[in-house]
C-alpha positions as a Markdown table, in Angstrom:
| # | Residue | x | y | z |
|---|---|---|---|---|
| 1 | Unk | 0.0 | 0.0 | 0.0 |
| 2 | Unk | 3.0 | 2.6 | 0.8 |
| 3 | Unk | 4.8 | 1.6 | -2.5 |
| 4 | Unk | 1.8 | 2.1 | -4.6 |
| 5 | Unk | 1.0 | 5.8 | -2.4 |
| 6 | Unk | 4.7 | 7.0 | -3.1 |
| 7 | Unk | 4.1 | 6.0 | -6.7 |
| 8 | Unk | 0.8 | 8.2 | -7.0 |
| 9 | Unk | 2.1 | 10.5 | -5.0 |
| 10 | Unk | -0.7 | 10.1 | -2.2 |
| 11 | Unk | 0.3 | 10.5 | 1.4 |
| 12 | Unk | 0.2 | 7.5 | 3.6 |
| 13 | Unk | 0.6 | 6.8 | 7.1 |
| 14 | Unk | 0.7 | 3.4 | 8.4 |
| 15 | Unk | 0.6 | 2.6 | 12.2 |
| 16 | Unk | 1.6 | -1.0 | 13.6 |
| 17 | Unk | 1.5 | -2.2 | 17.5 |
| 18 | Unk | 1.8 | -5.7 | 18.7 |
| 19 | Unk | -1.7 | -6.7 | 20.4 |
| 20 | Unk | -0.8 | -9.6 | 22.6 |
| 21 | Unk | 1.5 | -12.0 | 24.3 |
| 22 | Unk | 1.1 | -14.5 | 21.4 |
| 23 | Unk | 0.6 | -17.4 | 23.9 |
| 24 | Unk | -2.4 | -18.9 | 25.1 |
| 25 | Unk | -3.8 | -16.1 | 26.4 |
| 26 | Unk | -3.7 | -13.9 | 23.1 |
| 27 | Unk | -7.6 | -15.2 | 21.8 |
| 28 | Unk | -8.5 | -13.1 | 25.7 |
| 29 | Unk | -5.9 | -10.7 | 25.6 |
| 30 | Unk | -7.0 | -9.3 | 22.4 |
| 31 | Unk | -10.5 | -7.7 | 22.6 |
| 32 | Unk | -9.3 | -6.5 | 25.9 |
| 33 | Unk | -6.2 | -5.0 | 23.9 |
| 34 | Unk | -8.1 | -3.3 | 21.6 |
| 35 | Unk | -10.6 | -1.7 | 24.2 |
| 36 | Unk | -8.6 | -0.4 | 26.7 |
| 37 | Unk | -5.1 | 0.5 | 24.7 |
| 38 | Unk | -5.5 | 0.4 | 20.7 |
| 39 | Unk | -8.7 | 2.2 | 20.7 |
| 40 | Unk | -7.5 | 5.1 | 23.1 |
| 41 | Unk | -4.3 | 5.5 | 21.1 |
| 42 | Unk | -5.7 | 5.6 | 17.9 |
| 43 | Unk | -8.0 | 7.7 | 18.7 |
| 44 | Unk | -5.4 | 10.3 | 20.2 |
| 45 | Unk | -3.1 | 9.7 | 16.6 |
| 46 | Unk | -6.1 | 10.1 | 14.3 |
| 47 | Unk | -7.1 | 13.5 | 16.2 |
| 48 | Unk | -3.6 | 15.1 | 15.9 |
| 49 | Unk | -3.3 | 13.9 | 11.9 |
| 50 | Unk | -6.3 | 15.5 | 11.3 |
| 51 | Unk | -5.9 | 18.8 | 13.5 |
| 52 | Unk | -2.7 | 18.9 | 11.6 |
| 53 | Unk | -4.2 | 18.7 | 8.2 |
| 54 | Unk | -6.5 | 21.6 | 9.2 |
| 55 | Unk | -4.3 | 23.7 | 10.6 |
| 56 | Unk | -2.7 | 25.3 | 7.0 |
């Protein structure tokens, strides 16, 4: 997806995190994961990419 951006010339921002402990626990640790940490973080990134595209 990034190559095929920088070809167009499209900006592109990807954003990775590890969700779990990838061990038996990982099928329970993931929904919990993505409530309480992933959802809260993105959140906070998506809000300061798009103040920062409004702000020109």
């Amino acid at each position: 997806m990034a190559q095929v951006c920088h070809e167009y010339g499209v900006p592109c921002a990807i954003v990775r995190t590890i969700s779990d402990t990838a061990d038996e626990q990982a099928a329970a640790a993931f929904p919990r994961f993505v409530r309480d940490v992933a959802s809260i973080y993105s959140h906070g990134i998506l809000r300061n990419v798009l103040r920062d595209l409004t702000d020109d």
